[in-house]
C-alpha positions as CSV (number, residue, x, y, z in Angstrom):
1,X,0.0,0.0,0.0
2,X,0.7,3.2,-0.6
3,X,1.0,6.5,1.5
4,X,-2.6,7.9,0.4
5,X,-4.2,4.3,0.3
6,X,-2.6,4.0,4.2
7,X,-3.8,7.7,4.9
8,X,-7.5,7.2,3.7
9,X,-7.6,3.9,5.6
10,X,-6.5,4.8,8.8
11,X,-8.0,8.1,9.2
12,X,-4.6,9.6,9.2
13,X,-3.0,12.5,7.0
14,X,-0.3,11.3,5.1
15,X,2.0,14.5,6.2
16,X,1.5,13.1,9.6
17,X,1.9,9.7,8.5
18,X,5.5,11.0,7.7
19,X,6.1,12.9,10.9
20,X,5.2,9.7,12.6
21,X,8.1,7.7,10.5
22,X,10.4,10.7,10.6
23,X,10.0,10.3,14.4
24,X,10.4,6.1,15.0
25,X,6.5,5.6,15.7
26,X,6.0,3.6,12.5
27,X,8.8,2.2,10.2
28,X,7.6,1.2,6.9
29,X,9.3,-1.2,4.3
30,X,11.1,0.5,1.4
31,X,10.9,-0.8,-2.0
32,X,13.6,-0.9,-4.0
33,X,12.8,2.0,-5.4
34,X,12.7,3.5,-2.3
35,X,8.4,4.1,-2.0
36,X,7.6,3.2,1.3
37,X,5.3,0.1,1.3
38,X,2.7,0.1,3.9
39,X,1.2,-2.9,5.0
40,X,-2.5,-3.6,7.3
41,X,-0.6,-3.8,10.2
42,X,0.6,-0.2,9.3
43,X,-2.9,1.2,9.0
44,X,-3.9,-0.8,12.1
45,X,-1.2,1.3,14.2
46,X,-2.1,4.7,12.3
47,X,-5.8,4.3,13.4
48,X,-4.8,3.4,17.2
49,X,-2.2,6.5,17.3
50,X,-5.0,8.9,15.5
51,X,-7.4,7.4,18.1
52,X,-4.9,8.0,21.1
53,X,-4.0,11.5,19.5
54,X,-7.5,12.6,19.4
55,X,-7.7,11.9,22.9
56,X,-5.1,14.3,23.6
57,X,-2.1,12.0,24.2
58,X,1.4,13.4,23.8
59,X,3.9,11.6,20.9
60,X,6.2,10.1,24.3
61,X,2.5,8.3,25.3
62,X,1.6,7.0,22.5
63,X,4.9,5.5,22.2
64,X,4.5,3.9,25.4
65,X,1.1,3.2,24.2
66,X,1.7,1.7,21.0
67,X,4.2,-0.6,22.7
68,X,2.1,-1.6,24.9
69,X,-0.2,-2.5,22.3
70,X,2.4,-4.2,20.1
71,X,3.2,-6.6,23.5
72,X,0.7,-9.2,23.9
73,X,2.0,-9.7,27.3
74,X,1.5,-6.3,28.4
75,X,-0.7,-5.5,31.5
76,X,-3.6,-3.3,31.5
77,X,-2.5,-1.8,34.8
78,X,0.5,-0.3,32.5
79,X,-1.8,0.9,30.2
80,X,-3.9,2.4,32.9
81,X,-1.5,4.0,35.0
82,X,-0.9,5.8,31.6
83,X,-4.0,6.7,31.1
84,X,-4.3,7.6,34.9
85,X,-1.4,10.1,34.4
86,X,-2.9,11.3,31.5
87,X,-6.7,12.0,33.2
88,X,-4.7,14.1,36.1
89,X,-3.2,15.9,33.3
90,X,-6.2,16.7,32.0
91,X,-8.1,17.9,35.0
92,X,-5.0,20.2,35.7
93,X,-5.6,21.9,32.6
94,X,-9.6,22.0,33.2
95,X,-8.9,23.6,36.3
96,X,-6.9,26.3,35.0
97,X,-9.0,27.3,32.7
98,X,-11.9,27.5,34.8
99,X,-9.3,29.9,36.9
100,X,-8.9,31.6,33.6
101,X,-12.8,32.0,32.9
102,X,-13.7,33.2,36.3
103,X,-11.7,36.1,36.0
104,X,-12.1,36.9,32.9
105,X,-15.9,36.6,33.3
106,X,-15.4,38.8,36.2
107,X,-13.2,41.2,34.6
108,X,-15.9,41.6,31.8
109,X,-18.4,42.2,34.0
110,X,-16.7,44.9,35.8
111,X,-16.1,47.0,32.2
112,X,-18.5,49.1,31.1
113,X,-17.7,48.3,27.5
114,X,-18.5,52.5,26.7
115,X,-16.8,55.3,25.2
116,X,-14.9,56.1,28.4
117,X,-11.0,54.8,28.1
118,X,-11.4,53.3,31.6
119,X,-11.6,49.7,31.4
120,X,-10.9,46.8,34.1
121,X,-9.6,44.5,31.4
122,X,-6.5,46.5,30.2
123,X,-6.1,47.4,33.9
124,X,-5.6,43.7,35.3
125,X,-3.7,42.9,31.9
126,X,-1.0,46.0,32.6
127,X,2.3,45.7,34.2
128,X,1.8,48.2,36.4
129,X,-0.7,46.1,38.2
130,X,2.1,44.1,39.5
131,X,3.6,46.8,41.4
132,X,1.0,48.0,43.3
């Protein structure tokens, strides 16, 4: 198979089906001619990376991931304490953006949003707010 046949299969775009080689997450076969021949297996591990990706994995877990997935004597509390890590990750970055939305939310609702220059938004976002 080709790049585009592999692509269209898995779900995955073919410049990202290069990244992935260029990094060491897939190795296709070379022809002699040098085209890189993709085989089911291939688009079996493109659609489990774009699945892992779209959940917000980083490249380093779905390494692990893939490897895990590759071993059929791996154990699901690998995989889980994986995902675990991932989950915490997650909620970190919730939380700060509910931070982040709070005050901003407040910050709007403090401006008056009229003609007059004086406005709580550029206040909280200028240096000099930091040195009082």
């Amino acid at each position: 198979m080709n790049i585009g046949d592999v692509a269209r299969q898995s779900g995955v775009p073919a410049k990202t089906i290069r990244y992935y080689e260029d990094i060491g997450l897939i190795r296709p076969n070379r022809s002699e001619n040098g085209y890189r021949a993709f085989t089911e297996n291939h688009v079996h591990k493109l659609a489990f990376l774009g699945r892992a990706r779209a959940l917000g994995f980083t490249i380093e877990d779905c390494r692990t991931l893939l490897s895990l997935y590759e071993d059929e004597n791996h154990e699901s509390m690998q995989v889980k304490a994986v995902a675990e890590d991932h989950l915490r990750q997650i909620e970190e970055k919730i939380a700060k953006l509910q931070s982040m939305r709070a005050t901003l939310a407040e910050l709007v609702e403090k401006c008056a949003g009229d003609h007059r220059p004086d406005c709580p938004i550029i206040e909280d976002l200028s240096p000099e707010r930091l040195a009082k």
